[in-house]
ROMI-106505 format. One record per residue: x, y, z of N, C-alpha, C, O in turn. Coordinates in pm, whole numbers, plus 50000, padded with zeros to 5 digits. Example, Ala and Ser with C-alpha at 12.3 -4.5 7.8 and 13.67 -1.06 7.14 Angstrom:
% ROMI-106505
513194943150780512304955050780513204967050780514244966850846;512854977550708513674989450714512905000350787513415011450804;
This chain:
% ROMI-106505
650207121621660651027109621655650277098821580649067099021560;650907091721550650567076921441650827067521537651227066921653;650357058021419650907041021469652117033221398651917029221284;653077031421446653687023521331653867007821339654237001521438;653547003121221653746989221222654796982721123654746985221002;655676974821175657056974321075657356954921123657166948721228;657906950520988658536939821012659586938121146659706948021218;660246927121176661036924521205661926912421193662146908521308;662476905521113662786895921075663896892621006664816893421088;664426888520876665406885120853665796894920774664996903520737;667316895120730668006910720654668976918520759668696925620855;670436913720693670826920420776671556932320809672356936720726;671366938820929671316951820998670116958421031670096969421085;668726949420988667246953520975667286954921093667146966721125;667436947121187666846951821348667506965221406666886971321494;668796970121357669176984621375668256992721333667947002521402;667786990621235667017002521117665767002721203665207013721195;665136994021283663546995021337664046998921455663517007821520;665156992321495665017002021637665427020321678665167027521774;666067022221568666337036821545664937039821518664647049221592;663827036021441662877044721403661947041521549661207050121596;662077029421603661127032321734661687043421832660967051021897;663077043321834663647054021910664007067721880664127076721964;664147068621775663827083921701662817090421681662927102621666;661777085221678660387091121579659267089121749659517081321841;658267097521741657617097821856656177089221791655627095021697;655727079221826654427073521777653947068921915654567066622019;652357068421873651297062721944651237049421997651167045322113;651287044221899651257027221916652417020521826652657024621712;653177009321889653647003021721653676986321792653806981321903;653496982121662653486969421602654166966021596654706973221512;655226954621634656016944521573655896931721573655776924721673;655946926521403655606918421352656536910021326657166910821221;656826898221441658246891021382657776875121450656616871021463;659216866921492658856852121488658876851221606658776860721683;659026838021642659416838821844660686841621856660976844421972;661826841921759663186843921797663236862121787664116868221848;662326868421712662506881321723661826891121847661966903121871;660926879021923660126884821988660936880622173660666883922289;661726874022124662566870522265663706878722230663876886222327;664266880222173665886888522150665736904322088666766910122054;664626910222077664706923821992664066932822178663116930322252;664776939322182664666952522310663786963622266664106972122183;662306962922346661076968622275660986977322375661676974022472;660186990322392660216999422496659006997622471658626990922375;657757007022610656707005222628655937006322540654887000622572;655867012322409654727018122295654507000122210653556995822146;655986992922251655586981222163654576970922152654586966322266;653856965422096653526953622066653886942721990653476944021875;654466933022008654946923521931653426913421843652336910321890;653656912421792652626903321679653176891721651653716893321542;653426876021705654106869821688653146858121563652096851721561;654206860621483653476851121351654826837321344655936836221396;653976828021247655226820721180655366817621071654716809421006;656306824521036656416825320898656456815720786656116818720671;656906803520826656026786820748654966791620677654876792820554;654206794220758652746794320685652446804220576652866815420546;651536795620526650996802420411650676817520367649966822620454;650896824420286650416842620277649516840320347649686841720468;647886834820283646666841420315646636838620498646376848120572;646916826020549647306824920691647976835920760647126841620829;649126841520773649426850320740648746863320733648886871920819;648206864220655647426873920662646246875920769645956885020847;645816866020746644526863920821645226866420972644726873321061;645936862320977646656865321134647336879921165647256885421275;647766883321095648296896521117646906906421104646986918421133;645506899421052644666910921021643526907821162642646915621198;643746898621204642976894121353643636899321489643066900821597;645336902421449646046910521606645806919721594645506926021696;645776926821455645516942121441644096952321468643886964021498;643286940021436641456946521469641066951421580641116944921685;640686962321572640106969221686641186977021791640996982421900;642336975321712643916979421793644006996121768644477004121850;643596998721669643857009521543642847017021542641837013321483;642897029221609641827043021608641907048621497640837051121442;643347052821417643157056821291642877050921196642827038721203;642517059621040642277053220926643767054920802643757054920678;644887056120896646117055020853647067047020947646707041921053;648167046720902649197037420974650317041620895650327046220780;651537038720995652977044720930653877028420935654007021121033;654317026620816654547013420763656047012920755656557023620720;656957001920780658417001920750658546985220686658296975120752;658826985220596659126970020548660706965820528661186956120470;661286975820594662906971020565663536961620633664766961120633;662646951520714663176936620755661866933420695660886940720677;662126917220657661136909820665661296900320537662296903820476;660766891120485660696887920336659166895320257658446903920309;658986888520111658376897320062657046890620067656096896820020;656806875420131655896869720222654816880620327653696885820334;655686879620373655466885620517654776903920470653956910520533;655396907020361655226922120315654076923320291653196931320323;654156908920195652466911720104651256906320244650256913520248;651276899220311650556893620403650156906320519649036908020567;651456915120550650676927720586650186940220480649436949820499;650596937820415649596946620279648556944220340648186950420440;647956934720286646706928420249646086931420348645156938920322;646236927720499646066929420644645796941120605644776939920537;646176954220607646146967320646644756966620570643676965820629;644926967020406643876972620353642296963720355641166966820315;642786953420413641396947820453640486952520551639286951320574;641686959720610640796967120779640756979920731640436988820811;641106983720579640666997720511641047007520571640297016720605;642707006820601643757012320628644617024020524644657021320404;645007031620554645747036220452647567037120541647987038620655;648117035120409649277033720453649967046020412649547052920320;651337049720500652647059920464653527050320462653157039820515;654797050620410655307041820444656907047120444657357047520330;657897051520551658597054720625659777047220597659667036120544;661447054320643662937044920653663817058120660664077068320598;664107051120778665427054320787666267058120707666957048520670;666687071620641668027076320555669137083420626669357085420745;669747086520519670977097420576670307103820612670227101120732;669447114120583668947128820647668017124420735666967130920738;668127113920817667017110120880665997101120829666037096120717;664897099120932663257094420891663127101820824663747112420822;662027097220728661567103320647660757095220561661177084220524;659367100620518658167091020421658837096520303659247106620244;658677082520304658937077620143658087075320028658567071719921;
């Protein structure tokens, strides 16, 4: 099993698309990375963690924050990635995060034929 860490945020029907893959797909740990309105209204089952950022702020902030919840969280030297909510803020700010903690990414969505890396 993996970890997955995926937006949650604006785009809509995005919060369908993450919660099918938390509820379809069997993982270790996952991440969710959203605001205080996503972290009060999105229905997380036990594997979750919410990462509550705000999105105002700056990329490198941002970053720096998403790369300080994540340290020491993460046994592997991979991670299974979904960016299909979020802006492209928030995308690059966990980029950066991952590969600073010298991460490697897959990066995963929801299709017709199912999950599936993309």
């Amino acid at each position: 099993m993996t970890t997955l860490i995926t937006n949650l945020s604006t785009g809509k029907g995005t919060w369908g698309h993450v919660g099918r893959l938390i509820e379809d797909q069997s993982f270790e740990k996952i991440f969710i990375i959203t605001n205080e309105y996503g972290k009060e209204n999105f229905n997380k089952n036990d594997k979750c963690e919410f990462i509550t950022i705000d999105p105002n702020k700056g990329l490198k902030e941002l970053r720096d924050e998403i790369q300080s919840s994540l340290k020491n969280k993460i046994s592997d030297t991979e991670v299974t990635v979904n960016f299909i909510s979020g802006t492209g803020k928030e995308h690059m700010a966990l980029i950066s995060a991952l590969l600073k903690l010298g991460m490697g990414i897959r990066l995963i969505a929801l299709t017709k034929e199912g999950i599936e890396e993309i």
